[in-house]
C-alpha positions in Angstrom: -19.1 -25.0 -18.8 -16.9 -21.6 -18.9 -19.8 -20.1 -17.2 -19.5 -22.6 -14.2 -15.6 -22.3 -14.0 -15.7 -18.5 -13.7 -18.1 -19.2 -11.0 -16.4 -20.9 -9.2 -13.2 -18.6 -9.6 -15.4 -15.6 -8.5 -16.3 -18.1 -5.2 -12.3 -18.6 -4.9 -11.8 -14.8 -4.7 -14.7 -14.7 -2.6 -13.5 -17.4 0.2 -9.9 -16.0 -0.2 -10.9 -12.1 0.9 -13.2 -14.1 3.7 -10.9 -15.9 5.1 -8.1 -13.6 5.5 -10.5 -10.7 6.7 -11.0 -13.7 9.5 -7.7 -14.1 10.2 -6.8 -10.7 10.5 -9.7 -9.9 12.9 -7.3 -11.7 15.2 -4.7 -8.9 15.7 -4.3 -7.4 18.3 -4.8 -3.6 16.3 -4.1 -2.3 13.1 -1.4 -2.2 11.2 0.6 1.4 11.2 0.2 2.6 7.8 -3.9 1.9 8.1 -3.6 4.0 11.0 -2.3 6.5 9.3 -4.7 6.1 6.7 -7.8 6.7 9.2 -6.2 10.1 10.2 -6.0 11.2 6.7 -9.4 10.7 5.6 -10.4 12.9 8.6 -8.6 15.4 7.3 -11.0 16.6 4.7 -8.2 17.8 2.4 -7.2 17.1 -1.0 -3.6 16.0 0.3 -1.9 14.8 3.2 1.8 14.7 4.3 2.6 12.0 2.7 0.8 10.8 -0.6 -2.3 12.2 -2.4 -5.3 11.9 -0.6 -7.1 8.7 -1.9 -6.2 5.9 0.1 -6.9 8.0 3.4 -10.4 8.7 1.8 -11.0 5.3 1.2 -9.8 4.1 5.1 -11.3 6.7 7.2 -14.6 6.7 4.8 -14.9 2.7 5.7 -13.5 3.1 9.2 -16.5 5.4 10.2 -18.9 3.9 8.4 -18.4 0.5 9.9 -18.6 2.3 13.6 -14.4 2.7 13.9 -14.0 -1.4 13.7 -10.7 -2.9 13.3 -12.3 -5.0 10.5 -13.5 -2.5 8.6 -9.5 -1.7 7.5 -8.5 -5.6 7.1 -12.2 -5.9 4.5 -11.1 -3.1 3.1 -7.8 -4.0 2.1 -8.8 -7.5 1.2 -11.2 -5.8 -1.2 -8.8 -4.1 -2.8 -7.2 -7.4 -3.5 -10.0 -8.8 -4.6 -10.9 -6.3 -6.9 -7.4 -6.4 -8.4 -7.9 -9.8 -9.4 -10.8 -9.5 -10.8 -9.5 -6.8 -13.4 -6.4 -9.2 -13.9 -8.9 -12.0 -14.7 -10.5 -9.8 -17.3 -7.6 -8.1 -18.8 -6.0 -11.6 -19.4 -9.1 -13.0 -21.2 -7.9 -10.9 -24.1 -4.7 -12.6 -24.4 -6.0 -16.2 -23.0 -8.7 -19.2 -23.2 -10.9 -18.4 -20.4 -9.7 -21.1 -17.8 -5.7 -20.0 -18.8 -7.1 -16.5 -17.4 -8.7 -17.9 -14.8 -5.5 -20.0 -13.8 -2.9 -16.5 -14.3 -4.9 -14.7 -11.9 -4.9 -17.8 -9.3 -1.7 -18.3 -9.4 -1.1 -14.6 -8.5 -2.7 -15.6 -5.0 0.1 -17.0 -3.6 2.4 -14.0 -3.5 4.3 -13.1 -0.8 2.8 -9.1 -1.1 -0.7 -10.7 -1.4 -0.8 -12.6 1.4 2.2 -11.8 4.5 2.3 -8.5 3.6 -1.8 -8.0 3.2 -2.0 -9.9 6.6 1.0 -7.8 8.2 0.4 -4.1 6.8 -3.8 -4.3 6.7 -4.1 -1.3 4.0 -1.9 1.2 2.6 -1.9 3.4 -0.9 0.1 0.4 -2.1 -3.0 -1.8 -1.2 -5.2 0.5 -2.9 -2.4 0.7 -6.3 -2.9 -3.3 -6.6 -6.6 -2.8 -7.3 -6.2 0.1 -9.6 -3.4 -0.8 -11.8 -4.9 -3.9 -13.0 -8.3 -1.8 -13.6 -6.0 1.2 -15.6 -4.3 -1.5 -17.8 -8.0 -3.3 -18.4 -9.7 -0.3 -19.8 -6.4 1.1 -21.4 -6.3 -1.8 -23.5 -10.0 -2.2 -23.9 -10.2 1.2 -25.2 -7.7 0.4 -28.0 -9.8 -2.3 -29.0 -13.0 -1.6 -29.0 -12.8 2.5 -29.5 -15.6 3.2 -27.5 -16.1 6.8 -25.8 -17.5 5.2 -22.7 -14.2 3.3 -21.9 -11.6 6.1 -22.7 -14.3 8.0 -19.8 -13.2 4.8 -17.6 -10.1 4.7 -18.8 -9.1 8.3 -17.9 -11.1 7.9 -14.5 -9.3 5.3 -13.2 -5.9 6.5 -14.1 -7.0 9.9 -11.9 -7.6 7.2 -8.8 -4.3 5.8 -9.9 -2.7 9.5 -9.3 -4.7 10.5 -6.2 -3.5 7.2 -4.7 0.6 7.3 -5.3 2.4 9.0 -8.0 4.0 5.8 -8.4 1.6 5.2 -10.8 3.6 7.5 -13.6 5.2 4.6 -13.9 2.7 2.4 -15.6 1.9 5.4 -17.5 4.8 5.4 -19.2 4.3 2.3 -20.1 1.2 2.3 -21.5 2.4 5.2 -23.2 5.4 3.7 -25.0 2.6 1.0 -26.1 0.5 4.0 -27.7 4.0 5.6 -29.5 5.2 1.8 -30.9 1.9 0.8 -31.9 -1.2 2.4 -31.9 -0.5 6.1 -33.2 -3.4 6.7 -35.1 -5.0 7.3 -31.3 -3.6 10.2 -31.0 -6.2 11.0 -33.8 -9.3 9.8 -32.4 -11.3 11.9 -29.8 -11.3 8.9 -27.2 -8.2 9.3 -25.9 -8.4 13.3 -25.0 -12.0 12.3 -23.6 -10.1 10.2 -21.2 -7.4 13.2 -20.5 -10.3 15.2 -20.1 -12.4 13.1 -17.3 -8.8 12.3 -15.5 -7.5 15.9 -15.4 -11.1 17.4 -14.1 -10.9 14.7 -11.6 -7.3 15.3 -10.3 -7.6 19.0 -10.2 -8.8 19.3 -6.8 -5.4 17.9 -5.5 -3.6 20.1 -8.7 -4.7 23.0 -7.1 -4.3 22.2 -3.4 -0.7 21.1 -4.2 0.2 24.1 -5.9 -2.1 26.0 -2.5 0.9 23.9 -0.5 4.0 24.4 -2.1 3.3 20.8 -3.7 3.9 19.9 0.0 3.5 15.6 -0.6 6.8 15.9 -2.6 8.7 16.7 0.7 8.2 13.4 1.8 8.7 11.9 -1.6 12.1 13.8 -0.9 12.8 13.1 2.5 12.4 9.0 2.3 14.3 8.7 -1.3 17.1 10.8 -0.2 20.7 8.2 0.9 22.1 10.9 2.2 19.6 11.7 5.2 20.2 11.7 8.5 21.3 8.1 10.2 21.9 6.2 6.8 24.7 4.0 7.4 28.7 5.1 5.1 27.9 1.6 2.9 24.6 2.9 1.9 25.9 6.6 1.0 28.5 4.9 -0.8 27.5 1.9 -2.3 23.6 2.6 -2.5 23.3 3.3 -5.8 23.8 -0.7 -6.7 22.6 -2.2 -3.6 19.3 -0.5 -3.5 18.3 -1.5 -7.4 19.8 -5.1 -6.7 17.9 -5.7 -3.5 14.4 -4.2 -5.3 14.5 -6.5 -8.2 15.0 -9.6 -5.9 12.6 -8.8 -3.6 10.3 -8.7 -7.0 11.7 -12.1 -8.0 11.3 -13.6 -4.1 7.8 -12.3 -3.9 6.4 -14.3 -7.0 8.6 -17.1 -6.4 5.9 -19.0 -5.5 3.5 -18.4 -8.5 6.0 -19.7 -10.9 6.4 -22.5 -8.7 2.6 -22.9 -9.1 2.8 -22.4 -12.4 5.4 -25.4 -13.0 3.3 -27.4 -11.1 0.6 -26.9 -13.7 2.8 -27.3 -16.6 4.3 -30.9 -14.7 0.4 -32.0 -14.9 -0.5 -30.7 -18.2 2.9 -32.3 -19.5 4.3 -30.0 -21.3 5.3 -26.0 -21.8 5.9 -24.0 -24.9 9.2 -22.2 -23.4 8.5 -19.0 -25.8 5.8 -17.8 -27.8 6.3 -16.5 -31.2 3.2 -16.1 -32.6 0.8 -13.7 -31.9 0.3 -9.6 -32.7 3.3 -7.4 -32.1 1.1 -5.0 -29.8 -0.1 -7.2 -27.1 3.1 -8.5 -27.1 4.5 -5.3 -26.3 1.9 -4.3 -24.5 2.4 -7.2 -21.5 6.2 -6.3 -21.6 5.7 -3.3 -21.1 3.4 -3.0 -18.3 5.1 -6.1 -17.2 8.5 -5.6 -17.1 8.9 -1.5 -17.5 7.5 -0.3 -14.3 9.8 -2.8 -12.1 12.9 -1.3 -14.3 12.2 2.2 -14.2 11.4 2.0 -10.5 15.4 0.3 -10.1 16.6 2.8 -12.6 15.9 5.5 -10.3 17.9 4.3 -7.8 20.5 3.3 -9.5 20.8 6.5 -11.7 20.1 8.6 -8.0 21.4 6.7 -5.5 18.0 6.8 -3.7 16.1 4.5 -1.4 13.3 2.3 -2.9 11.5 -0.4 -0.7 10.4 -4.0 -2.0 7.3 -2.9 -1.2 6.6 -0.5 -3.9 6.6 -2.9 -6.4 3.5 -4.9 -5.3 1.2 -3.5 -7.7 4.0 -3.9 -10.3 3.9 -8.0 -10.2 0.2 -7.9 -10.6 0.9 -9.1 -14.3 3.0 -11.6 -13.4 0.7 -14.2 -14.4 -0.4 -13.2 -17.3 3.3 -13.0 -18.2 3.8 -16.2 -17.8 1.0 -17.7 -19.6 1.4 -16.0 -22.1 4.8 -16.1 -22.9 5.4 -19.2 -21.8 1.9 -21.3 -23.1 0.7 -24.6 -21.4 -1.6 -27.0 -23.4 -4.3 -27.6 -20.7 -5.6 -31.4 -20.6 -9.0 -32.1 -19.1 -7.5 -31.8 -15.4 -5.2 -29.3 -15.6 -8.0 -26.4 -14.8 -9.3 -28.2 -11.8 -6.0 -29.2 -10.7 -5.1 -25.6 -10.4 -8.0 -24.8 -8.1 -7.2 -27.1 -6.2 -3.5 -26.0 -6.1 -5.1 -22.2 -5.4 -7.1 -23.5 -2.1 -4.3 -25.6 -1.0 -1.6 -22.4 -1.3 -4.4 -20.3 0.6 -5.1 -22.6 3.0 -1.5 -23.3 3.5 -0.8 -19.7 3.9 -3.8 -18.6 6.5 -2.4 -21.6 8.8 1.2 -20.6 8.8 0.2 -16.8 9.3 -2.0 -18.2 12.2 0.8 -20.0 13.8 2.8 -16.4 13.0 0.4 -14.7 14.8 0.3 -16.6 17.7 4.0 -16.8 18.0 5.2 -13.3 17.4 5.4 -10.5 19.7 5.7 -7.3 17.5 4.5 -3.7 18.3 3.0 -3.8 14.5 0.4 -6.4 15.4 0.2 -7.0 19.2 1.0 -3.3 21.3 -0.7 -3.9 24.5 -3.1 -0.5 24.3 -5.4 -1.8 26.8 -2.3 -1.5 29.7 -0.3 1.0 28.2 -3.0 4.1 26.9 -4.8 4.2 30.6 -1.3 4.6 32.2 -0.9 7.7 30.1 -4.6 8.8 30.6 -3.7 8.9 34.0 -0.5 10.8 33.6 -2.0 13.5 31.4 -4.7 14.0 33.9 -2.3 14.4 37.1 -0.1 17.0 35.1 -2.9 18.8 33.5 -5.8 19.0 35.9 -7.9 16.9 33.9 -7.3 18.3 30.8 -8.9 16.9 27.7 -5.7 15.2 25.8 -6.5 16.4 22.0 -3.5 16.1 20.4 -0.7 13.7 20.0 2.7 13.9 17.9 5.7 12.3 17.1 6.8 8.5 15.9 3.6 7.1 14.1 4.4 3.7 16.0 3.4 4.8 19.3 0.8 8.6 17.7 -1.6 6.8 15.7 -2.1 4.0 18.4 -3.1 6.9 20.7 -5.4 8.3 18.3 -7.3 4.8 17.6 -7.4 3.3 20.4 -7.0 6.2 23.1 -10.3 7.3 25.2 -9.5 10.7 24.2 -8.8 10.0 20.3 -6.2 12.6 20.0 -5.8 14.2 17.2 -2.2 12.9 15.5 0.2 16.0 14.4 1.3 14.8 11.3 4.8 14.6 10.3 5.7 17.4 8.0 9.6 17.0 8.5 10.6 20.6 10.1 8.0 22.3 7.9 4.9 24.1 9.4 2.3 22.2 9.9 -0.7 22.6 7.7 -3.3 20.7 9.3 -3.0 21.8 13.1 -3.6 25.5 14.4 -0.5 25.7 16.4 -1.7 28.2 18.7 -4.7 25.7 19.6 -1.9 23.1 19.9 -0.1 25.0 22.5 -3.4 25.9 24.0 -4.4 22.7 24.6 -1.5 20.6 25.5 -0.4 17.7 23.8 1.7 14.5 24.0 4.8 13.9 22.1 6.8 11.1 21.6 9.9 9.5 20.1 11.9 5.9 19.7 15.1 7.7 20.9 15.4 10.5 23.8 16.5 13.0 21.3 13.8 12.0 18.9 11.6 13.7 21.4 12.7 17.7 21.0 13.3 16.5 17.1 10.0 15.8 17.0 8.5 19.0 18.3 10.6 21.3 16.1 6.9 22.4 14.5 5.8 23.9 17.9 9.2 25.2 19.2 9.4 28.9 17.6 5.8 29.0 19.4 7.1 27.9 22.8 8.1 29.9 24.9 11.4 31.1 25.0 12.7 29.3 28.1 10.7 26.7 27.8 12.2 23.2 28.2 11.9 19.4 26.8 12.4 17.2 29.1 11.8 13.5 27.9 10.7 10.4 30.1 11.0 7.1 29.2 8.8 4.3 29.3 9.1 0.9 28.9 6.8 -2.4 28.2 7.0 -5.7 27.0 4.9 -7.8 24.6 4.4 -11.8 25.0 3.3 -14.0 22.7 1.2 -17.2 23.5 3.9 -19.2 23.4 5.6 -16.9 26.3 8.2 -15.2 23.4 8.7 -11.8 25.2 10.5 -9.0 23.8 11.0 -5.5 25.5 10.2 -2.2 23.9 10.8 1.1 25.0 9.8 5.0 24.1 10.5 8.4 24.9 8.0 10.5 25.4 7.4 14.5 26.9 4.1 16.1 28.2 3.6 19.7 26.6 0.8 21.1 29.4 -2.1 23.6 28.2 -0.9 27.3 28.9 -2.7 29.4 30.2 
């Protein structure tokens, strides 16, 4: 019987990636930060201007292999979900009865970051964090418990991933490591845990050594986005940032499982009754779930509250992964008969209710995210680069990754994208070759534009000028919603 319901959890999971891999396939083109992605992983480097290197390893590995489909990003992110829950599912099963773990993990389905934002953003590091932090806490505790040498090896393996994907991840670290100082000290006296040191350091230690190669270059970013006081942040923010941004995190953490406790409640209305706390049980797992819990979403608004720095809603998506085992387990439901199947059923009829209301989205909206008319736009600038360079062969393209990385995709050229490396030189372009060949640059605002050649302007020559053009378009949706975007852009010709 426990062998048929995690059957037909695994064809849940199954029908869930399936389905929203269908839906996706709809868009129009992929979602910014997946672009991104794709130009990464064609890097070949061991970093990338913005994160460590995995996620872009990962995307442009896929991309290619699946013959530079759109789908290939929407599976892949979906897969990452999937995976995620499947490492939840197991990790619970320590705590819970098998259908309890089973019903945690479902209930996770519903979340707003698991199924808007997975529909909306395609793939990103964050994406990739929601598979691996559920798979770093499973062997983590595994290891603890059973002691053997082949799951520290796991362990230490998958917290490397968790580092080459976002250094977020030091986060859950910490907790995990606060379990190890409260309760289980005697590890620190058992070989296992430095084998799993071991295996994570040799694997990290390609990007070790290419950040120190770099001036630890992926912390400039890290800088740049945390930072209130940058450029075009409004007074209230400088002033008052240092509660608003911790306040707004945490409810955005609360909004985005509102819906899993509300699933939850519906389970404990049919089951009839709810333990409101649990007292018994071993000190360790109990401080074990808090911590990787509860700690990660804390530290993350303790940072901005103690720096006054920017943190986005969107970085805690991996964090509420244990959100249902959180509340199954501190808050127990005494299943009946039904109660299993009735929470299946509850699962299909969130995930159903979802894909139909992102379907009606999609139809609907008219955003440059989901819907940027390419097939217009990218042969009217085709046609412009060829009249002002003689035919040239466009091969690069720089400047606000809404507009670059759409170039680069879906462009007849494929440009090569000149990453952002915010006024510092450019690691990943030959700048002479850049200058050589020409190149397109663009920006949301006409100043943006010379901003956003700064890289290339101690190579220009001296009187050369920017002069920006702008160009505007309009997206409709199928219900006739229009909305009108505009860009700047500026033509940098091949010299001779």
């Amino acid at each position: 019987m426990e062998e048929n319901k995690g059957k037909l959890f695994y064809l849940f999971l199954f029908l869930n990636a399936f389905f929203w891999t269908l839906l996706e396939s709809f868009r129009n083109i992929i979602g910014n930060d997946a672009l991104e992605a794709i130009s990464w992983g064609e890097l070949i480097s061991f970093g990338t201007n913005k994160h460590p290197p995995m996620s872009g390893w990962l995307a442009g590995g896929i991309y290619n292999l699946f013959g530079q489909s759109d789908i290939a990003i929407y599976l892949l992110g979906q897969i990452c979900i999937l995976v995620g829950f499947i490492f939840l599912y197991k990790l619970a099963k320590f705590f819970l009865t098998e259908e309890k773990a089973i019903c945690s993990t479902l209930v996770l389905s519903s979340c707003y970051y698991f199924t808007y934002v997975a529909f909306y953003e395609n793939f990103n590091c964050n994406f990739l964090s929601m598979a691996l932090w559920p798979m770093i806490a499973y062997y983590y505790y595994k290891s603890i418990k059973e002691d053997k040498l082949r799951d520290w090896i796991l362990f230490g393996i998958a917290a490397a991933f968790g580092v080459l994907t976002k250094y977020q991840v030091i986060f859950l670290y910490l907790a995990l490591f606060l379990h190890l100082l409260l309760c289980e000290r005697k590890q620190f006296k058992k070989k296992g845990m430095y084998a799993a040191i071991g295996a994570g350091f040799l694997v990290i230690l390609p990007h070790v050594i290419w950040l120190f190669q770099h001036e630890f270059f992926s912390f400039i970013y890290m800088a740049e986005r945390t930072e209130v006081g940058a450029n075009n942040t409004p007074q209230f923010l400088i002033k008052y940032g240092r509660v608003v941004f911790p306040i707004k995190f945490y409810l955005d953490q609360l909004l985005s499982v509102a819906s899993c406790i509300g699933l939850y409640l519906l389970l404990a209305w049919q089951a009839g009754n709810i333990k409101f706390l649990k007292t018994e049980g071993e000190k360790s797992e109990k401080i074990f779930i808090l911590s990787i819990g509860l700690l990660p979403i804390l530290m993350q608004g303790g940072i901005a509250l103690i720096s006054n720095s920017r943190i986005q809603g969107m970085w805690g998506s991996m964090m509420v992964s244990f959100a249902g085992l959180l509340l199954f387990y501190f808050f127990p439901i005494e299943f009946n008969k039904n109660t299993f199947k009735f929470c299946l059923k509850l699962a299909y009829v969130f995930m159903f209710g979802w894909l139909i209301a992102m379907a009606i989205f999609l139809q609907c909206q008219a955003k440059l995210h989901m819907s940027f008319p390419y097939q217009t736009i990218l042969p009217e600038f085709d046609r412009m680069w060829a009249e002002k360079t003689n035919n040239a062969e466009l091969k690069y393209v720089g400047g606000d990754i809404n507009y670059a990385f759409k170039f680069r995709n879906y462009g007849s050229n494929h440009p090569r994208v000149i990453l952002e490396t915010f006024g510092y030189k450019n690691p990943w372009v030959n700048h002479e070759d850049v200058l050589k060949s020409g190149a397109i640059i663009i920006g949301r605002k006409e100043a943006d534009v010379a901003r956003n050649v700064r890289d290339l302007i101690i190579l220009l020559p001296e009187k050369y000028e920017i002069t920006p053009y702008k160009y505007e378009f309009k997206i409709k949706s199928k219900f006739k919603k229009t909305k009108k975007f505009k860009f700047y852009y500026t033509i940098i010709p091949p010299m001779d």
